[in-house]
N, C-alpha and C positions, 0 to 999 in steps of 0.2 A: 418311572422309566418304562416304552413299553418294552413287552420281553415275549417274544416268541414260544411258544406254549404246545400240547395237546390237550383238548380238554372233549368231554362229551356235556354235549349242548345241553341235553334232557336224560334224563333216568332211561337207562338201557338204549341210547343211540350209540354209534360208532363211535370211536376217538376220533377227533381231527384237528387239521392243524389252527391255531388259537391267537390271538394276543392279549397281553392281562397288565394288568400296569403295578408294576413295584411302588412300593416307597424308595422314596431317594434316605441313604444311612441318616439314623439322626445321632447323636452322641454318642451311646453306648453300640448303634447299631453294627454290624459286620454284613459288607456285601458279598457273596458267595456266586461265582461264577461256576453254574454245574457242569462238572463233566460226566459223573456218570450217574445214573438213580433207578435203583433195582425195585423190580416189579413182585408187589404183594400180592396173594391171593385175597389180601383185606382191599387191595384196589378193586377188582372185579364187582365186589357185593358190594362198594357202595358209588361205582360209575353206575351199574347198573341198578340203584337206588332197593337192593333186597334187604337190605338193614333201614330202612325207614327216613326220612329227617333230612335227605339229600339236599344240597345247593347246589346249582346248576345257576350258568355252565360251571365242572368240576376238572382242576385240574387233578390228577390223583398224583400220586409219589411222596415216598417218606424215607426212602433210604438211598441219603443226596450226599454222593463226596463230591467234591471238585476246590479251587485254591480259590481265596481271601482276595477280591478283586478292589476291593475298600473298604475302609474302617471309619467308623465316628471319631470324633476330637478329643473323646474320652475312654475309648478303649485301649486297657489293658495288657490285654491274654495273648492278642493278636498281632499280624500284621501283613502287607499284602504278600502274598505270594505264597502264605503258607497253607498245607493241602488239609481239609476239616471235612466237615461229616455236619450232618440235623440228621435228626433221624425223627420219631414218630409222634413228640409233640414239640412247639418254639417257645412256650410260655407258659408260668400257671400264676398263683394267686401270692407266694411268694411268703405268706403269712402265715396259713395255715401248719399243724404237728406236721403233716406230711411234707411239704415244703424246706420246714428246716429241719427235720431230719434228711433231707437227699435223696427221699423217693419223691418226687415230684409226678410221678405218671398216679399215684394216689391223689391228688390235692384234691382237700376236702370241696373246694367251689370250682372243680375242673380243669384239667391240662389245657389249653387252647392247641389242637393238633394243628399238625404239619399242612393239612389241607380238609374239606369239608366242615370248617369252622369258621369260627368271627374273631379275627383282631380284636384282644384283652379291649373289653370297653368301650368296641365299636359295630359296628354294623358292616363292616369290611369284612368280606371273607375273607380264608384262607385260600392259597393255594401252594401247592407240591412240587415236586420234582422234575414233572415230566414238562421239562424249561431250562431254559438257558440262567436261568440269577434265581438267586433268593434273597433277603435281606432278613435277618434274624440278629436279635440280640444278642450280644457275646456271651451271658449265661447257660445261650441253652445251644452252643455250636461246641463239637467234638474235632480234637486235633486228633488225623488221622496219622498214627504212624508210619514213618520209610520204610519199615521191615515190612510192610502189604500191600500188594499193590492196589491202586487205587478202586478197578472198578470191580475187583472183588473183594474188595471192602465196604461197598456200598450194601448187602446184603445183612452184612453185622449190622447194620445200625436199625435194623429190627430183627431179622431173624435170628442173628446173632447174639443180643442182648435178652430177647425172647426165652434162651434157652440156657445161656450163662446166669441171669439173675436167681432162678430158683436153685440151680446147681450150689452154686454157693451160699443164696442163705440156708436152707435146708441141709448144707454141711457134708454133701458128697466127697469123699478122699480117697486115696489113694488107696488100690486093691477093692474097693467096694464093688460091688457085680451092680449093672444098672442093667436096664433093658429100653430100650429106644423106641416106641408102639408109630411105626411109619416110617416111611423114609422120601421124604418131601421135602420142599425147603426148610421148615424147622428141623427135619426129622437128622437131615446131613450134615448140620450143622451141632446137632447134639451128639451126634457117634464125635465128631473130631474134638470139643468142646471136653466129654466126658471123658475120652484116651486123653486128651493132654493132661486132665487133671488125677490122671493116674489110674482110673477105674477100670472096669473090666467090662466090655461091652457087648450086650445081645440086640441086633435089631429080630423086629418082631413085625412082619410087614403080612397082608394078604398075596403079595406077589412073590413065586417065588425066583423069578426073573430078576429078583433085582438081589438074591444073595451074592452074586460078583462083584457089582457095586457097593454092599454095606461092608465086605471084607475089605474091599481094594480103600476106602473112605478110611480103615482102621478097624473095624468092628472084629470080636475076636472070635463070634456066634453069628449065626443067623437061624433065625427058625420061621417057618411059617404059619401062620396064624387059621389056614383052611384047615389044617391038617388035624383030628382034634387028640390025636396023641402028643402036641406040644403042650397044651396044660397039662395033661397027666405029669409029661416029662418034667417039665420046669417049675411046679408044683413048689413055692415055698423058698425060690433059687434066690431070688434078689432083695436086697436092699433098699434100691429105688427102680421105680420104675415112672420115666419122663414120657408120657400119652401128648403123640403130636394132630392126633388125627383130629380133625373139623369132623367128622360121618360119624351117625350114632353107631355105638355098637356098646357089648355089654361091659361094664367098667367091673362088676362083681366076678368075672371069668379072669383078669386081670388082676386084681386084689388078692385071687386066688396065688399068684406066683411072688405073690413078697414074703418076705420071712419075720418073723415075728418083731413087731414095730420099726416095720418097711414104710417105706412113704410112696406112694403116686403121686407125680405133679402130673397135674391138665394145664395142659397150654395150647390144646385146639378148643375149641369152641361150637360142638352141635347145634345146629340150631332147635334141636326138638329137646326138650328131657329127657334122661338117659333114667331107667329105676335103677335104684340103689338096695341091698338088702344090708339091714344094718349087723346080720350078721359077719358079711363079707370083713366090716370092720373091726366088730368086737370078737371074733376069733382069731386073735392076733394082734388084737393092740396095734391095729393098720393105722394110716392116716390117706387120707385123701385131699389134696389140698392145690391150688389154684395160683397162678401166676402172671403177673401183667408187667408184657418188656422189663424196663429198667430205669432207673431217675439217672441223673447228666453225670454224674460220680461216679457213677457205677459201671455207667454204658464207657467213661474213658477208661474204667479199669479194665473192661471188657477187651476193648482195642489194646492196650498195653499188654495183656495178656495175651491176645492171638500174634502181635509183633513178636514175642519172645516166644513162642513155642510154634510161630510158624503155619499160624491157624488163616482159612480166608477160606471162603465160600467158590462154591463150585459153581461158574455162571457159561450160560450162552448170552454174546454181546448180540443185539439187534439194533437195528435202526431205528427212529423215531415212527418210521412208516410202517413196521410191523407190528405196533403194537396189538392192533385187533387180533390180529393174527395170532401171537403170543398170547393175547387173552385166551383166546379158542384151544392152543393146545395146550393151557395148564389147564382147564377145564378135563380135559383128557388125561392129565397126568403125566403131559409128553415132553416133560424136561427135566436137566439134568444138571442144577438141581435149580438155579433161580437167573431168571431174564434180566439182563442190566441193559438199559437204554444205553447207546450212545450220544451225549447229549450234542457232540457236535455237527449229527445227524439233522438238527433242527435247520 
């Protein structure tokens, strides 16, 4: 099928507009008519091929809601017209510990992602969101619930699940003090994620322009991170602390504010080395420990949970033709909090 697209042609060219050709449904397949597909800062670094191993031309997009425009002759789960979610991988190995336990973004022989990949066992690549259709396997499509609306739903299906997965397995509950390190698209999505789940919330940003946004979001603190009486102050305060930031900075200065067998999850990714002192962690029985999205179980319990507590991500809707443009000012830092294509913009 062809499908109307944005894709950049070569490593760091403009986005433009594209056609790519679907698979037509095979039995278990579900066709996915996009409507909306929210904009990663994981799209940026690999349109612009800064993470290595790019396919071009690349469509980017991984956080794809819109309704079930057809189904295979043996699909189950589904049916047309109901409103779903892909989010950041369509496939994996299915065999593998990881696999059946229902972390699938672990699978021991690789998740086949949403886009800059190869169809399980082919030489086809992947492509994403920023398009009118997808065709995906009923296994790895999320029913989006009524209680959200749609195209700020499309943000959960990474950033959302990004910051829910570690939240509850690591066992965050009610009354715990967390602290929130940014306030970006994971970052806003972890103050509303950790208030629902009853915690007590400090965002912990360099800016301090954006304390009217992490209160107004829920957050119950804010401090700022320039300021260097906020370690003194906070010294020992939390429980956990959820580090959303991609930019190196010192993780030992941060270790410093958990209280004794506190945890930090990293769910930004520097791209340098960050030094660690292993005192930071053995005084205090700390943990430091690492997180990646969520498996297809997890990510619907994730949406079930933001439909009942009212959760959804804070976007600005753009058009298909601004997307450069949106690339340039998250680069800047100049949104609030995540870009969702309008897919009918195509």
């Amino acid at each position: 099928m062809s499908t109307a697209a944005y894709a950049a042609a070569s490593a760091g060219a403009a986005l433009a507009p594209w056609s790519i050709e679907r698979r037509a449904p095979g039995a278990h397949d579900v066709q996915i008519e996009i409507a909306y597909c929210g904009v990663c800062h994981s799209d940026i670094h690999q349109a612009r091929g800064e993470w290595g191993g790019g396919i071009f031309p690349m469509v980017p997009g991984h956080e794809i809601v819109g309704h079930v425009g057809a189904v295979g002759n043996a699909v189950t789960r589904f049916k047309v017209g109901d409103a779903v979610g892909v989010g950041c991988f369509v496939d994996s190995c299915r065999e593998c510990a990881s696999c059946r336990d229902g972390v699938e973004q672990y699978c021991s022989n690789g998740m086949t992602v949403t886009y800059n990949g190869y169809e399980r066992g082919t030489q086809t690549p992947t492509h994403g969101g920023y398009s009118t259709r997808v065709v995906v396997d009923e296994n790895y499509v999320l029913r989006v619930p009524a209680g959200i609306p749609l195209d700020r739903a499309a943000p959960l299906l990474c950033a959302g699940i990004t910051v829910y997965s570690p939240l509850r397995h690591y066992g965050l509950k009610a009354g715990d003090q967390i602290a929130v390190v940014g306030l970006g698209g994971l970052g806003h999505m972890g103050v509303k994620i950790a208030r629902a789940m009853g915690a007590k919330v400090t965002v912990l940003s360099t800016s301090p322009s954006k304390r009217d946004d992490a209160l107004a979001l829920g957050a119950d603190d804010f401090a700022a991170t320039r300021e260097a009486a906020t370690f003194r102050k906070l010294a020992g305060k939390f429980d956990f602390i959820l580090d959303t930031v991609s930019a190196a900075h010192d993780y030992n200065a941060y270790l410093n504010l958990l209280k004794r067998d506190g945890t930090m999850i990293l769910v930004g990714m520097p791209d340098q080395p960050v030094p660690l002192a292993a005192g930071a962690l053995i005084m205090g029985r700390k943990r430091l420990v690492g997180s990646l999205i969520g498996g297809i179980r997890e990510t619907q319990e994730m949406l079930d949970f933001c439909a009942t507590h009212n959760v959804a991500s804070d976007i600005e809707l753009i058009p298909a033709a601004r997307i450069n443009e949106a690339y340039e000012r998250m680069i800047k830092g100049d949104v609030r909090y995540r870009f969702v294509i309008d897919c009918a913009s195509f």
